[in-house]
C-alpha positions as a Markdown table, in Angstrom:
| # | Residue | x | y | z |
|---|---|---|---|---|
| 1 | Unk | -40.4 | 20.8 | 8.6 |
| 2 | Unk | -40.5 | 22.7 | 11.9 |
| 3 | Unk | -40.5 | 26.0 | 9.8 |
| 4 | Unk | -43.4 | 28.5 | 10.7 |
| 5 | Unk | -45.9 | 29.6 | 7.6 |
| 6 | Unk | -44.3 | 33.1 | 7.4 |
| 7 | Unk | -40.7 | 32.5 | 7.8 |
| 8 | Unk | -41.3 | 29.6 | 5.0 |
| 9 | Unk | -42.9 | 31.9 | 2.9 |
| 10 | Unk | -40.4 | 34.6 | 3.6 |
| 11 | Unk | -38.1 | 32.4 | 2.7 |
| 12 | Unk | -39.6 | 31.6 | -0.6 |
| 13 | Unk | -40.6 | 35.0 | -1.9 |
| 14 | Unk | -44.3 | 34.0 | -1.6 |
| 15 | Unk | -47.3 | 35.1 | 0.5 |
| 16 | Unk | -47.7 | 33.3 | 3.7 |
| 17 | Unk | -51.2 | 32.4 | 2.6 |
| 18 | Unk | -49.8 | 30.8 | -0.2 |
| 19 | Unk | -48.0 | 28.7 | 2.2 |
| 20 | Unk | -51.3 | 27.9 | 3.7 |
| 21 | Unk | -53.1 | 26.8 | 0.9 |
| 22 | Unk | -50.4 | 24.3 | -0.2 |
| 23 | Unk | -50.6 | 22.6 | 3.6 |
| 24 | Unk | -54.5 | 22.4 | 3.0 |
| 25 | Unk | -53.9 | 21.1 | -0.8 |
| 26 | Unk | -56.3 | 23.8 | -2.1 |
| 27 | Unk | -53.2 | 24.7 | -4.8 |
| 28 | Unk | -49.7 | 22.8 | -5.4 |
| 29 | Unk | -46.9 | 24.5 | -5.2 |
| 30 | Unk | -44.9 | 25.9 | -8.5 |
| 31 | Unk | -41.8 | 24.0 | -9.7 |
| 32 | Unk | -39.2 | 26.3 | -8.8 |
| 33 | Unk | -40.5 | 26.5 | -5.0 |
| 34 | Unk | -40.9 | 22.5 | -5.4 |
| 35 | Unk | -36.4 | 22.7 | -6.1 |
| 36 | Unk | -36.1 | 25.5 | -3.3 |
| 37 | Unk | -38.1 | 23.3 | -0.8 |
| 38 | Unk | -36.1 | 20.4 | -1.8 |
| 39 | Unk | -33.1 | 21.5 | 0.6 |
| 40 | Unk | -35.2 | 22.4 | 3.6 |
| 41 | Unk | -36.7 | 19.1 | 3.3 |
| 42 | Unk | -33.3 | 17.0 | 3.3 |
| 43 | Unk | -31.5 | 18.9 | 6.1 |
| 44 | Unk | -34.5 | 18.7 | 8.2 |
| 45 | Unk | -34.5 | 14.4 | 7.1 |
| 46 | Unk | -30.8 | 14.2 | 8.3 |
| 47 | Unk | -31.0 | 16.6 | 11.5 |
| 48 | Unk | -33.7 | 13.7 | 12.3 |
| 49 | Unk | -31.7 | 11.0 | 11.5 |
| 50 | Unk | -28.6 | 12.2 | 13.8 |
| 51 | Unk | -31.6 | 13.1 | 16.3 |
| 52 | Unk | -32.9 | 9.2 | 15.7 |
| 53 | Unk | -29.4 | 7.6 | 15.8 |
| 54 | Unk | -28.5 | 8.8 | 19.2 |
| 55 | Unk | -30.9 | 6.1 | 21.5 |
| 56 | Unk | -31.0 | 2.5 | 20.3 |
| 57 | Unk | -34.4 | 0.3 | 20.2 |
| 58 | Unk | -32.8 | -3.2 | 19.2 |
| 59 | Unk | -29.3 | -4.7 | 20.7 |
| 60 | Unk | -26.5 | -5.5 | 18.6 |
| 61 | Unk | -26.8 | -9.0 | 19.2 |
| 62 | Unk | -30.4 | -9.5 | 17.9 |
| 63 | Unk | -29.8 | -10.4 | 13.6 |
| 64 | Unk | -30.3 | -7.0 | 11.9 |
| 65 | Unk | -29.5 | -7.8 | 8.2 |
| 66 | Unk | -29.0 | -4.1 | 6.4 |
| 67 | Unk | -27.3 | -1.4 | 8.7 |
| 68 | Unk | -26.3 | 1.9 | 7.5 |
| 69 | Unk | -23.5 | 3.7 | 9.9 |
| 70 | Unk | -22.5 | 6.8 | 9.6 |
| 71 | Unk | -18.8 | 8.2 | 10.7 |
| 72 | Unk | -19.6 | 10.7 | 13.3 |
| 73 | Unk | -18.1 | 10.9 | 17.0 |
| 74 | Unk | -21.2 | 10.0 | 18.7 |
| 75 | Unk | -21.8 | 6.8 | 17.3 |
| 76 | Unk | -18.2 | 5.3 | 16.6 |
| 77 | Unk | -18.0 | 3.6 | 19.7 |
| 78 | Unk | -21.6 | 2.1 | 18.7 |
| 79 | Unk | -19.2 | 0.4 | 15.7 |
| 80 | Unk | -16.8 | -1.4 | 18.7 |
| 81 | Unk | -20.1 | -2.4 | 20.6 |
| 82 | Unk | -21.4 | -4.3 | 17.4 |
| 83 | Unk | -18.2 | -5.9 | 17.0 |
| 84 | Unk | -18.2 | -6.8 | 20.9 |
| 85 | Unk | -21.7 | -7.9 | 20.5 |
| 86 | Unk | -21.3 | -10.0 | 17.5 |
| 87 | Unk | -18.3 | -11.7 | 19.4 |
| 88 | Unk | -20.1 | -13.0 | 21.8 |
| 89 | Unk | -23.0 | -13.9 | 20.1 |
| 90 | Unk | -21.0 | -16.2 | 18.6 |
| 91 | Unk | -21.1 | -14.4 | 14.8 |
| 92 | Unk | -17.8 | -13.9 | 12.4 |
| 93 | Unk | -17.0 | -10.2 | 12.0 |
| 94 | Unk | -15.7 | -9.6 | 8.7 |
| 95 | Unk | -14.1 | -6.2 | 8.7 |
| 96 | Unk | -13.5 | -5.0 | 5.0 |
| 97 | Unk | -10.7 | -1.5 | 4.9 |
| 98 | Unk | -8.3 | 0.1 | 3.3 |
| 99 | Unk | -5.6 | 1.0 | 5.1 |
| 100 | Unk | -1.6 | 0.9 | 4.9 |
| 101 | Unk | -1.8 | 0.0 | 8.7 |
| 102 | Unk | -4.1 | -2.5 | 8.1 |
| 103 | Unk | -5.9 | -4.1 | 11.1 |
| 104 | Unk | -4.3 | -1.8 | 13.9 |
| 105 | Unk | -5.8 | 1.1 | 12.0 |
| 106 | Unk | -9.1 | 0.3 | 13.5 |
| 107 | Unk | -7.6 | 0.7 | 17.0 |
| 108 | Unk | -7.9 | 4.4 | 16.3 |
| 109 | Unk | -10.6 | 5.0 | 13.9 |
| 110 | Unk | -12.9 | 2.7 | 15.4 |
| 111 | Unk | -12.0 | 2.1 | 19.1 |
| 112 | Unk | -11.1 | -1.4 | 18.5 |
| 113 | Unk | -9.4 | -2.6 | 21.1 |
| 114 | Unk | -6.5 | -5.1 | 20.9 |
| 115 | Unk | -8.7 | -8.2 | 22.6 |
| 116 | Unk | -11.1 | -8.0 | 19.1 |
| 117 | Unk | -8.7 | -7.3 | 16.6 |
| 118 | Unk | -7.0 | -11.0 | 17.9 |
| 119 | Unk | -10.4 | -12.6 | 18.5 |
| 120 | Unk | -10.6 | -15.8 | 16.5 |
| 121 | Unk | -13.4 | -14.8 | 15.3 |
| 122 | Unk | -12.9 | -11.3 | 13.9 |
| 123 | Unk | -11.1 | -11.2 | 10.3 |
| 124 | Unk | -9.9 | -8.2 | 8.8 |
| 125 | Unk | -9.8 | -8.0 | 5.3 |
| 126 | Unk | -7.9 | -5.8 | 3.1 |
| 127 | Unk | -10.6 | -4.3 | 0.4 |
| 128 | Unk | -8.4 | -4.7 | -2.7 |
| 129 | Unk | -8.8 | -8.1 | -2.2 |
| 130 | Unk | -12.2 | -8.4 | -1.5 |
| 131 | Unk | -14.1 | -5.2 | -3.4 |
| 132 | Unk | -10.7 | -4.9 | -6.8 |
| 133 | Unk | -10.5 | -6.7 | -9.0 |
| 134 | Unk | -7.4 | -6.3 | -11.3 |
| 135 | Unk | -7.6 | -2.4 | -9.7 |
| 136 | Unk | -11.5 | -1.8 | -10.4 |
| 137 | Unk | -14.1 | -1.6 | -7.7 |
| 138 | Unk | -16.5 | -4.9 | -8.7 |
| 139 | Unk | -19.5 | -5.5 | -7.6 |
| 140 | Unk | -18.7 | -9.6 | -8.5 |
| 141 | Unk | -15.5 | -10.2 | -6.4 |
| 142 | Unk | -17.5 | -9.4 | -3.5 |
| 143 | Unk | -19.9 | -11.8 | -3.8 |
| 144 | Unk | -17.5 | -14.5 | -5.0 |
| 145 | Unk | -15.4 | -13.5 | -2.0 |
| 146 | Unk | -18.7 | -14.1 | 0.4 |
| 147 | Unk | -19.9 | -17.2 | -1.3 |
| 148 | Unk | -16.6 | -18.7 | 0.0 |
| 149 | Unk | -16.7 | -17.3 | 3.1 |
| 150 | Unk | -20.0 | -17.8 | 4.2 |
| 151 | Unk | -19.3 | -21.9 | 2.9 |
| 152 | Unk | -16.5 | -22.0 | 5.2 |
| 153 | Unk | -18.1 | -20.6 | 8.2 |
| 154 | Unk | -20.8 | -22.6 | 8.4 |
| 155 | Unk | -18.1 | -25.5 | 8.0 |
| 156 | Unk | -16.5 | -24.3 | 11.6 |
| 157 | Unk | -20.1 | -24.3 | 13.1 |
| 158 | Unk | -20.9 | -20.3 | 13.0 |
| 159 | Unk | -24.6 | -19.3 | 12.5 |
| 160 | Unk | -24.3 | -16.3 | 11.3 |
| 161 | Unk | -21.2 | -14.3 | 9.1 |
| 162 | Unk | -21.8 | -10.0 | 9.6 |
| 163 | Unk | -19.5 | -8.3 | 7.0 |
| 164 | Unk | -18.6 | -4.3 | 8.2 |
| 165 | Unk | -17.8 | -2.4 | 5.1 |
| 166 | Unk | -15.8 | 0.8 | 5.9 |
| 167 | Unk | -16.4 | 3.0 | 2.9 |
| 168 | Unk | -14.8 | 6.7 | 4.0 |
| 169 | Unk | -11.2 | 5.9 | 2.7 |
| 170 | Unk | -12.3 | 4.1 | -0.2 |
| 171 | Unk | -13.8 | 7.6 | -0.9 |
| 172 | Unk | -10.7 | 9.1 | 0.0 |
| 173 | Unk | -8.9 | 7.1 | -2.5 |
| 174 | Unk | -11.6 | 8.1 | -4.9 |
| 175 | Unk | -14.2 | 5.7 | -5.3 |
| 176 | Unk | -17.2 | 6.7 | -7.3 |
| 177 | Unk | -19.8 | 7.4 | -5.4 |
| 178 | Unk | -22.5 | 5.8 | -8.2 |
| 179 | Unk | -20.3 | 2.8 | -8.2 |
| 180 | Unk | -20.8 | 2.4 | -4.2 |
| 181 | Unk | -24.3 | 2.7 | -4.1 |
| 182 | Unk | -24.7 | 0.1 | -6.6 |
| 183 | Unk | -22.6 | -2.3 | -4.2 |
| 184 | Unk | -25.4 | -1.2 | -1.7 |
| 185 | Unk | -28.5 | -2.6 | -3.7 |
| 186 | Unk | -26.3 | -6.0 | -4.5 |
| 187 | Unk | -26.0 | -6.3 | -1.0 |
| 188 | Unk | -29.5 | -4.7 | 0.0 |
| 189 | Unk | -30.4 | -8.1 | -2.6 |
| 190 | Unk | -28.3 | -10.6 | -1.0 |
| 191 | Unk | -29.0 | -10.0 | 2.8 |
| 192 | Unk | -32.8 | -9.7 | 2.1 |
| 193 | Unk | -32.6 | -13.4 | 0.6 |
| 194 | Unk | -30.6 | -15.3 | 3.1 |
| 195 | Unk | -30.0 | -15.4 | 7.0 |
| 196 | Unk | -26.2 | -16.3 | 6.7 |
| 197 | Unk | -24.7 | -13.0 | 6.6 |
| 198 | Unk | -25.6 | -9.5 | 7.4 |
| 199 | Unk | -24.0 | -6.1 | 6.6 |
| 200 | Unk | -22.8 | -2.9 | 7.8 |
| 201 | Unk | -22.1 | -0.1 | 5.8 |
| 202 | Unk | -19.8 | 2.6 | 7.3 |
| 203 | Unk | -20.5 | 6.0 | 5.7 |
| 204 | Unk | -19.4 | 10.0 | 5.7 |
| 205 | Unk | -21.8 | 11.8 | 7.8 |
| 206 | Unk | -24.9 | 13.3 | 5.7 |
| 207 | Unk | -23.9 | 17.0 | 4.0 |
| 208 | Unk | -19.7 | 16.2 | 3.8 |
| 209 | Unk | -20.5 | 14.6 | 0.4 |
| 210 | Unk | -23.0 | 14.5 | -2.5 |
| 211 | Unk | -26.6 | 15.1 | -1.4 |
| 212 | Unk | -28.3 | 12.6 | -4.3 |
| 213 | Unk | -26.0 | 9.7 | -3.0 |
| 214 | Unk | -26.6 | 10.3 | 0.7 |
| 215 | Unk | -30.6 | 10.3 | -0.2 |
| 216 | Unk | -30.3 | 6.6 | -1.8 |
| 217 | Unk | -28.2 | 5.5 | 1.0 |
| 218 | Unk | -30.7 | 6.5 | 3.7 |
| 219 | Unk | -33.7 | 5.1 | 1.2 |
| 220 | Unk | -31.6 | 1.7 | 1.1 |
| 221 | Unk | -31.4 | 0.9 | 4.5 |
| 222 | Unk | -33.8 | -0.7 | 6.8 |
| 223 | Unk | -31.4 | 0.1 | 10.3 |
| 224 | Unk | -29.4 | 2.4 | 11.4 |
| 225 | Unk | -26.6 | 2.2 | 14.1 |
| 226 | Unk | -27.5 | 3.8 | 17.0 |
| 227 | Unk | -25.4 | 4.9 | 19.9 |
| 228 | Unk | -26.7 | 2.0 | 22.0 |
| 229 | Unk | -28.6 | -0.2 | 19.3 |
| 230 | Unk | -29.9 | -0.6 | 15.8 |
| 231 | Unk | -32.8 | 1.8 | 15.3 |
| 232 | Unk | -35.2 | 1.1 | 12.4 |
| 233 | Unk | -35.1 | 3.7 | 9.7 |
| 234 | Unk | -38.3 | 5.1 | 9.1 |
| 235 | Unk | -36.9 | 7.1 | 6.1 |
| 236 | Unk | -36.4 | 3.0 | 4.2 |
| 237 | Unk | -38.2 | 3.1 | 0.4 |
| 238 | Unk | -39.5 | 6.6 | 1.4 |
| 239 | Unk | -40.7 | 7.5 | -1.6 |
| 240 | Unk | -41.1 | 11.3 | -0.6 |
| 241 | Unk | -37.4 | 11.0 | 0.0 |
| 242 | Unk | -36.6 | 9.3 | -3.6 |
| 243 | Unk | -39.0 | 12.0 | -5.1 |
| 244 | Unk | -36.5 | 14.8 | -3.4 |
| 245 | Unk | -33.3 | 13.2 | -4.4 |
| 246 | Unk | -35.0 | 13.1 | -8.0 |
| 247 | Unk | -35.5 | 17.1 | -8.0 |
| 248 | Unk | -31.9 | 17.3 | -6.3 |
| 249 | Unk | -30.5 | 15.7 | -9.3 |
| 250 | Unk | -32.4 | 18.0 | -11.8 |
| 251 | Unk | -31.3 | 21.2 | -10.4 |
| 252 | Unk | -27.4 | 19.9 | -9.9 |
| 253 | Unk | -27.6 | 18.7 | -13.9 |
| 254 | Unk | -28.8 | 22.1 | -15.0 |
């Protein structure tokens, strides 16, 4: 974790050769140091992911099926390069928001420019009518939604549909986070079974919101967006990472 033996054990209340011994396995570390390591562990996980997010090992252009992206400056003109990219690879952008401004709110959040919000081939779509249905967030009407869709674009000739999902005002607006991350493993299940459509998943940066949910979202996704490509995730299935979001949970519940 990048933390020396003493200031860990300093840290803990415990000896540093105590410290030792757990790295060499000789003894396992007590529960309640187990919950206070559980912290250092997930901040050190997220300060590698920003770390990870800033190069780029795959273009935007190349099928990528799963993305997670996260809302921070130095990757949020990463989110107009995909939609450049996808353009002129020939892909419809589907763009799902919320927004009273609809489409030209994108101009500002995401750097958008003009040219892509009229491309042909980019579609904004409003997420009440896509996500709601009859003013509930359902899992269902998105899929119904893409099944129609995706039928339709491979109709006009297009090979491949990518569907951007921008989450943070849903949140705003005070969507559950359990409810969101269950849309994630519906479409984790859809764009692992097809090579029509591929997804995008626009999230709050790691540590602005709930700890657990951030874990499963990092666990979910095999890419991340990266400042100048996708950059595979080597935190996907973890299962170190579930285990910590598992302690997390205990020690919020108590």
């Amino acid at each position: 974790m990048g933390w020396s033996q003493w200031n860990l054990a300093e840290h803990l209340g415990v000896h540093w050769v105590t410290v030792s011994r757990w790295e060499s396995g000789r003894v396992e570390p007590r529960a309640e140091c187990l919950r206070e390591l559980v912290p250092l562990f997930l901040e050190v996980t997220f300060q590698q992911v920003r770390s990870l997010i800033e190069g780029g090992e795959r273009p935007f252009s190349v099928p990528t099926n799963y993305v997670l992206g996260y809302d921070l400056q130095e990757v949020r003109g990463a989110v107009q390069d995909y939609v450049q990219a996808s353009l002129e690879a020939g892909f419809l952008v589907c763009f799902i928001g919320r927004s009273v401004r609809g489409r030209m709110a994108l101009s500002k959040r995401w750097r958008l420019p003009p040219e892509v919000l009229s491309h042909p081939s980019f579609r904004y779509l409003e997420a009440e009518e896509v996500l709601f249905r009859g003013g509930n967030f359902d899992v269902s009407q998105i899929n119904w939604v893409g099944r129609e869709i995706e039928a339709e674009a491979l109709r006009q000739g297009y090979r491949h549909v990518r569907w951007i999902v921008d989450f943070g005002p849903l949140f705003e607006r005070g969507l559950d986070w359990g409810k969101a991350i269950s849309a994630g493993y519906n479409a984790a299940s859809v764009f692992s079974s097809q090579e029509v459509s591929e997804g995008l998943g626009l999230f709050p940066a790691p540590g602005e919101l709930n700890g657990p949910y951030q874990v499963c979202l990092l666990c979910l996704h095999p890419w991340l967006l990266g400042a100048k490509g996708f950059v595979r995730n080597p935190f996907h299935e973890d299962k170190l990472l579930c285990w910590a979001r598992g302690q997390l949970m205990l020690s919020l519940s108590r």
